[in-house]
C-alpha positions in Angstrom: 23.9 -8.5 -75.0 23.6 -10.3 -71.5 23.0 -14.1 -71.5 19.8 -15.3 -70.6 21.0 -18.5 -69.5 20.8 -19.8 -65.7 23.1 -22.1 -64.7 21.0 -24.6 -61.7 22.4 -27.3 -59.4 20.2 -30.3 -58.8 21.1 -33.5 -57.4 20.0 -36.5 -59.3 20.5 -40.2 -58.0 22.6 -39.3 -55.2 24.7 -36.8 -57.3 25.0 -33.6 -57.4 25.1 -32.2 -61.2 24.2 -28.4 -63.2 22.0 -28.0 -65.8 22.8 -24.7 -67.7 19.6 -23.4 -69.6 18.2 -20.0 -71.4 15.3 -18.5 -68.4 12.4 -19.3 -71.0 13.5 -23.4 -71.0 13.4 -22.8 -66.8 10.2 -21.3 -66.7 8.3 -24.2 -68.9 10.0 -26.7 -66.8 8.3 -25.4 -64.0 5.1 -25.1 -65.9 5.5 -28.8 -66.6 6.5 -29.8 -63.0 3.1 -28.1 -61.7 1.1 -29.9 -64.2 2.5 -33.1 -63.2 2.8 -32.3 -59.4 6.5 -33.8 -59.5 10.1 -31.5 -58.3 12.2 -30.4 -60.7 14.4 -32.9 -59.6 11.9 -35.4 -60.3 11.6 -34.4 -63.8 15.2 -33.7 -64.4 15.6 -37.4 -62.7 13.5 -38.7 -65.7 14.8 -36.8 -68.4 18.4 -38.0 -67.0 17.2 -41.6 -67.1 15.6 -41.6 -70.4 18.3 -39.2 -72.5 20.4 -40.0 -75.5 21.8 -36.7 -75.9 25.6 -36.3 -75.0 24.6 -34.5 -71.9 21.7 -33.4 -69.5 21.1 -29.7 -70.4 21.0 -31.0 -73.8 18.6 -33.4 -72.9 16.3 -31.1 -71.2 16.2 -28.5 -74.1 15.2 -31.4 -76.4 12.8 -32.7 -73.8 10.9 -29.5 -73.4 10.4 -28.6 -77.3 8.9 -32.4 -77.6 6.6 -31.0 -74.9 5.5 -27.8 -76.8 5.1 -29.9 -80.1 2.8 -32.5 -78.5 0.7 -29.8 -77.2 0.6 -27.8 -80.0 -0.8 -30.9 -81.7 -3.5 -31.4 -79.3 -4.6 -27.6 -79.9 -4.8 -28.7 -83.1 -6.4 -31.7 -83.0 -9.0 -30.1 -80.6 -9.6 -27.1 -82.9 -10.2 -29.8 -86.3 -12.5 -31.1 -84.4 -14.7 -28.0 -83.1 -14.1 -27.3 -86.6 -15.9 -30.0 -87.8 -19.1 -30.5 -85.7 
């Protein structure tokens, strides 16, 4: 089976650094980044400066499920409440 994961080079705070993710984590980091009208680097640059995983890749995985979660919660919440009027 061929790895799905794609290894990126971004330079955060005057350093240059990789990030290794699987194409799916990639693809809603760029879905975020649009939302937000920031760079990847700008994101990555704010995930780096707020982490407290070991390391950044790490911290972007974790980063991007918290994402998913909160929206899926506002789905939610916005389908209780068409539920109930």
């Amino acid at each position: 089976m061929k790895s799905n994961i794609a290894k990126r080079s971004v330079v955060i705070g005057g350093h240059k650094t990789s990030v290794s993710l699987d194409e799916p984590f990639w693809q809603y980091v760029r879905e975020i980044t649009e939302e937000r009208a920031i760079s990847v680097s700008g994101l990555l640059r704010e995930i780096d400066h707020d982490r407290q995983e070991a390391n950044l890749s790490s911290a972007v995985r974790v980063f991007v499920l918290e994402q998913a979660r909160q929206r899926a919660q506002a789905v939610q919440l916005r389908r209780q409440r068409h539920t109930l009027t």
